[in-house]
N, C-alpha and C positions, 0 to 999 in steps of 0.2 A: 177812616179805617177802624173798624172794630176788632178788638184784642180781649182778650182775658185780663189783661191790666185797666181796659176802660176804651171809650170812642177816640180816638185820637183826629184832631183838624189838619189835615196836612194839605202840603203845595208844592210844588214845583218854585224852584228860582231861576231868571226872573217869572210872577206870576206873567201868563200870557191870556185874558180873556177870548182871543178868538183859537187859542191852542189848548183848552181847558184839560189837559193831558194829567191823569192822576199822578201822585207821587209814591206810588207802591202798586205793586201787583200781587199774584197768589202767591208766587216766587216768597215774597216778603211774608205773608200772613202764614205759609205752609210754616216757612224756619219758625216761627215765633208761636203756633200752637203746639210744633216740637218740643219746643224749651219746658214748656209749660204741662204737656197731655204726656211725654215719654212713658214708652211702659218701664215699669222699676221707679217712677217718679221723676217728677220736674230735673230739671238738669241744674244742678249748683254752681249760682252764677256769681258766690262771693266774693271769688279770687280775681286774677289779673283779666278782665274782659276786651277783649279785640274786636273789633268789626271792619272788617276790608272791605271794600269795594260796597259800601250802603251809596246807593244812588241821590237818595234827595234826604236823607236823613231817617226816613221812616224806620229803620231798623233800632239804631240808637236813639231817635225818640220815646217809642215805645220799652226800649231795656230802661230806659233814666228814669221809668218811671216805676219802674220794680219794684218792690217794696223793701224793705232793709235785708242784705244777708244772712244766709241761714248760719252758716260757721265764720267763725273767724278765718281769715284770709291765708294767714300760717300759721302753723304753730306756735309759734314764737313770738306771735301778735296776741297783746289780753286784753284788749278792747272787749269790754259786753259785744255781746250779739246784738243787740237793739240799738248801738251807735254804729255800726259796719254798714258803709255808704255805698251803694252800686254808683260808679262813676266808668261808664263804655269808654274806650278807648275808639275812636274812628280812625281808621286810614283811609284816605280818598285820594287821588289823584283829580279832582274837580274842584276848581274854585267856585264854582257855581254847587255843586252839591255840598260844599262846605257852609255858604251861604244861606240853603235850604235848610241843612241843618239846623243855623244860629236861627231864622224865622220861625224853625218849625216850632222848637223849643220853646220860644216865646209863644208862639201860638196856643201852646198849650200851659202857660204857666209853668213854665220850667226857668231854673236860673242858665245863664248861658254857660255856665262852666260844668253841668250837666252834664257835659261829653267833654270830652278833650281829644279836640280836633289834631290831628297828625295829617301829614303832607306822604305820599309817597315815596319822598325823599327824605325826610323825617328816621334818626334813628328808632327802631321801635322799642317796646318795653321790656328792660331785664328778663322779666318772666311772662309767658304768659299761661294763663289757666281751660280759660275758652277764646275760641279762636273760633267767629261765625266770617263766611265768607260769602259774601253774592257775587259769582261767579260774574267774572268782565266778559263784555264781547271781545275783547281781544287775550287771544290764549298767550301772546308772549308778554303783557302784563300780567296775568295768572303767575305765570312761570318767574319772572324776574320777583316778584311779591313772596312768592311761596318759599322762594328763596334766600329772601330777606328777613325772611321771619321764623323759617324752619331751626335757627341756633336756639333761638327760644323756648321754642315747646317742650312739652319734657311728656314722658309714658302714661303720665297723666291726665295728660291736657285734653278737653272736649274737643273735635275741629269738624264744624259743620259747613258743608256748604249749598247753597241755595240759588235754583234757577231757573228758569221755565225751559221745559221737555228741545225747547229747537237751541237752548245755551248751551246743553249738556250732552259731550258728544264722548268717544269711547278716546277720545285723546283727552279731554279734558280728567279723567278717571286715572286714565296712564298715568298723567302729569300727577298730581294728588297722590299716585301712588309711589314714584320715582320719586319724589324730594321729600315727602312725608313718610310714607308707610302705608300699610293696606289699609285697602281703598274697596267701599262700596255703593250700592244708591237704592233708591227707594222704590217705592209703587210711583207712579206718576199719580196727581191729585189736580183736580183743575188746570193740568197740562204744566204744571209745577215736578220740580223732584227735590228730592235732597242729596247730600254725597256725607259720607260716611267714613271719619278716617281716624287710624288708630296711631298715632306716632311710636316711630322706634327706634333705637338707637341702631340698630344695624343697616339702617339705609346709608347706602351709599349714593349721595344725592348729586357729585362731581361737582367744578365751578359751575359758579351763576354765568351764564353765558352772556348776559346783556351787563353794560350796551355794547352795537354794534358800531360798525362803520364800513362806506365806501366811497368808492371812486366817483364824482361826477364826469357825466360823459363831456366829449370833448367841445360839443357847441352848443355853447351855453353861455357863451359869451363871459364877461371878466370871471366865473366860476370856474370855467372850464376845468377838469382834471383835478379838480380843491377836493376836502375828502370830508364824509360829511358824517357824523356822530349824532348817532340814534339811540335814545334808550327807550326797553319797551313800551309798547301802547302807541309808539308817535306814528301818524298817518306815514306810508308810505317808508317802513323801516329800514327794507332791502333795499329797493334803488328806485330813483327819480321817479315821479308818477309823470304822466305826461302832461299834466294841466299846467304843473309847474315848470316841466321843461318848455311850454309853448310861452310860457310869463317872460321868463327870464331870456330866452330867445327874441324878445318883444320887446325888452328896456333900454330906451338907448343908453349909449355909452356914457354921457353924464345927464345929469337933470338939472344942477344947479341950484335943488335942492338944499337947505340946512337944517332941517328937521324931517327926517323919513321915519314913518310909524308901519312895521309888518305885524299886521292885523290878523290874530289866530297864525301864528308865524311858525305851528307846527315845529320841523326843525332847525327855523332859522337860515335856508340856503336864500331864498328873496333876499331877505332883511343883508344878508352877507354880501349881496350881490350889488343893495345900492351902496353899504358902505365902500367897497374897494371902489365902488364908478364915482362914488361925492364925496374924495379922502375927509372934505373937514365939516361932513354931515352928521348932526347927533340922531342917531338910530335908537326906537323903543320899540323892542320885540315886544309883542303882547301877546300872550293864549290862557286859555282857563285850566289850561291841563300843567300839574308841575312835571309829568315829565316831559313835555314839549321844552319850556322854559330852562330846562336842564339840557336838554339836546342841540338847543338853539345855543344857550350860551356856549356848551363845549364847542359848537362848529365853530361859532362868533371866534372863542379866546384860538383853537386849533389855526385858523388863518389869518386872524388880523392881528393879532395878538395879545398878550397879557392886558397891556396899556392902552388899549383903543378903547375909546369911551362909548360905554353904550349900556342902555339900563332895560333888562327882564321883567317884564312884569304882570304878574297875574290880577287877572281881573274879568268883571263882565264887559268885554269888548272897550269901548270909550267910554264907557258909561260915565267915569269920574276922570275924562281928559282933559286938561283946561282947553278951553275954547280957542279956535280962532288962531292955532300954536302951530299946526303942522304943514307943511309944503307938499308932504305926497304920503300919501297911503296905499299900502299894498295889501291886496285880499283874497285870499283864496277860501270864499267861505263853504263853511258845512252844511248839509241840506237833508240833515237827520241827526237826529237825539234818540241815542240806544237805540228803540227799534221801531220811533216814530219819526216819518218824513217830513218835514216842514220847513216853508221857507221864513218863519219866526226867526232862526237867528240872523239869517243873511238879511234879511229887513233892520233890526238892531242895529248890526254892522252898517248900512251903508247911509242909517241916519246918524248913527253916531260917526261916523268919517265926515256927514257933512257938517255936522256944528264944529269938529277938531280942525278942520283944514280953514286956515285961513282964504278971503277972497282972491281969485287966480292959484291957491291951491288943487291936486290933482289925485284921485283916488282911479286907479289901477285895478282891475277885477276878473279874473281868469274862473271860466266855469262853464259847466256843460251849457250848450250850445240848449236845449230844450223848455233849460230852466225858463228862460226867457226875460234873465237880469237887464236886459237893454229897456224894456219896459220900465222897470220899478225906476232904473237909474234916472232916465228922462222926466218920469214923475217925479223925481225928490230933485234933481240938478236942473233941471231943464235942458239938460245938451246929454246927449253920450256918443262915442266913437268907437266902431270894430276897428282897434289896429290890427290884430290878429284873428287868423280863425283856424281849422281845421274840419274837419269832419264828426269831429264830438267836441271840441271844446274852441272858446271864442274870449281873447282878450278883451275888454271895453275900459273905455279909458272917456269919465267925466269932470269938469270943472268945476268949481266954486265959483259962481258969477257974482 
């Protein structure tokens, strides 16, 4: 990616040679000739720096490499100008874009504390000064973020946000102007825009609405009627998607199982579902997303309770699962990243379940019926089974031989 600060190498995490998918778009390069081309002059990036929702890093790679700030940061700070350090703050909800970030940095000779990585659950920073934003594909992580962050800002504050022409729709402007303050957008550039907003104290922004919760329906086997806790961004926030009502519909009553792993576990109702069926099963939710991870655990602690043992964990899939350890895995994998299709990660996925599952261990896989997972699974296990199907989506269930 080329910038005004210099060429920048960037990648995607994990790299994928047959998905050679960039790590930025014009979305990225529009906000950052902003920063730099505004008319009135560059935008003063000395103070408290934010970056929400940067996808693979390319945003706060490129700020880390700023060059020293132009003012002192407050008033009250008398540091030289030429020792004042640009250090981005990132908030991401992606352990995989967290990732990209620590690569990217390195890629470019950067120290890795260049940024300072935050979580979406992450408290955010005291103050903040500029507040750039890449608009998420989903509007009620927007919302739940904007909201999190809105005590912050102050009449001062820059707040940019950034997104290609089909992100940015007249709710997303709404949103930006209900919990911020007015709200504008730009000429469309390369099919990119930007949004434009002024903070101010007289919004009345009401509670954060997230997270939510509801009822599962009633056959659903040991779930049934259990209530389930969603914060935003998490697939399927309102009510049960049907792939997963046909999963859990599909597990028998116990498995016998001692180690169950729910694989990209979303909000956790699967992972819920072997625990009540295998009371003295150790359960590891795993997703890359932390507010999945948060979701999952609130249903987890909400039904089984405080003390039921069972460990959260973000990561790239199994990538770092010790081998050979698990009796069943559960998988509902995804079959696009932001707004490219690929069956990249469901591949990941269902090689890394087969190195975790120990021999006669069982991986479990519910997904549209088109993809054609019965395929790949037969290649990598040599066996798979339709226990279930439907008319778009189809259980398969393979062994560890």
């Amino acid at each position: 990616m080329t910038t005004a600060r210099g060429d920048l190498d960037l990648a995607r995490f994990p790299q994928d040679t047959r998905d050679p998918l960039r790590a930025w778009d014009a979305a990225d390069e529009y906000l950052l000739r902003h920063l730099d081309e505004r008319e009135g002059g560059p935008v003063d990036l000395s103070g408290s720096l934010v970056v929400l929702g940067d996808r693979w890093g390319a945003l706060a790679t490129a700020l880390a490499t700023t060059p020293a700030a132009r003012r002192p940061v407050h008033e009250s700070v008398h540091r030289p100008i030429h020792q004042q350090i640009l250090r981005p703050v990132q908030i991401s909800d992606s352990f995989l874009g967290q990732q990209a970030t620590r690569a990217n940095l390195e890629r470019n000779g950067l120290d890795a504390d260049a940024v300072r990585l935050h979580t979406t659950r992450d408290a955010p920073p005291d103050r903040i000064d500029v507040l750039l934003v890449r608009v998420p594909k989903s509007l009620a992580l927007l919302e739940d973020q904007l909201h999190r962050l809105a005590p912050h800002v102050h009449e001062g504050t820059v707040v940019v946000g950034t997104g290609m022409v089909t992100e940015i729709h007249t709710s997303t402007l709404t949103l930006f102007e209900r919990v911020l303050g007015p709200t504008r957008t730009s000429l469309a550039v390369r099919k990119a825009r930007l949004i434009f907003c002024s903070p101010g104290p007289q919004v009345s922004r009401g509670a954060n609405p997230w997270p939510r919760s509801y009822a599962l329906p009633a056959d659903v086997g040991v779930v049934s009627g259990l209530t389930v806790v969603n914060h935003a961004g998490v697939f399927s926030a309102e009510r049960l998607d049907a792939g997963t009502r046909l999963l859990l519909r599909s597990l028998p009553a116990r498995t016998g199982a001692e180690h169950v792993v729910d694989l990209g576990c979303g909000n956790g109702v699967v992972g819920l579902a072997a625990a009540l069926s295998n009371g003295e099963a150790e359960v590891t939710f795993i997703d890359e997303s932390y507010q999945a991870l948060a979701s999952a655990e609130a249903t987890f602690r909400l039904n089984a309770g405080a003390q039921a043992a069972a460990r959260f964990v973000a990561a790239d899939g199994l990538a770092d699962f010790p081998p050979g350890t698990a009796d069943l895995v559960l998988n509902n994998p995804p079959f696009h990243t932001h707004r490219g299709r690929t069956d990249a990660t469901a591949w990941r996925m269902f090689n890394g379940s087969r190195a975790a599952l120990r021999r006669g261990g069982e991986l479990w896989v519910v997904g549209n019926r088109h993809l054609g997972y019965h395929v790949k699974l037969r290649r990598l296990f040599g066996n798979c089974e339709v226990v279930a199907s439907d008319p778009k989506f189809v259980v398969l269930r393979a062994v560890k031989r």
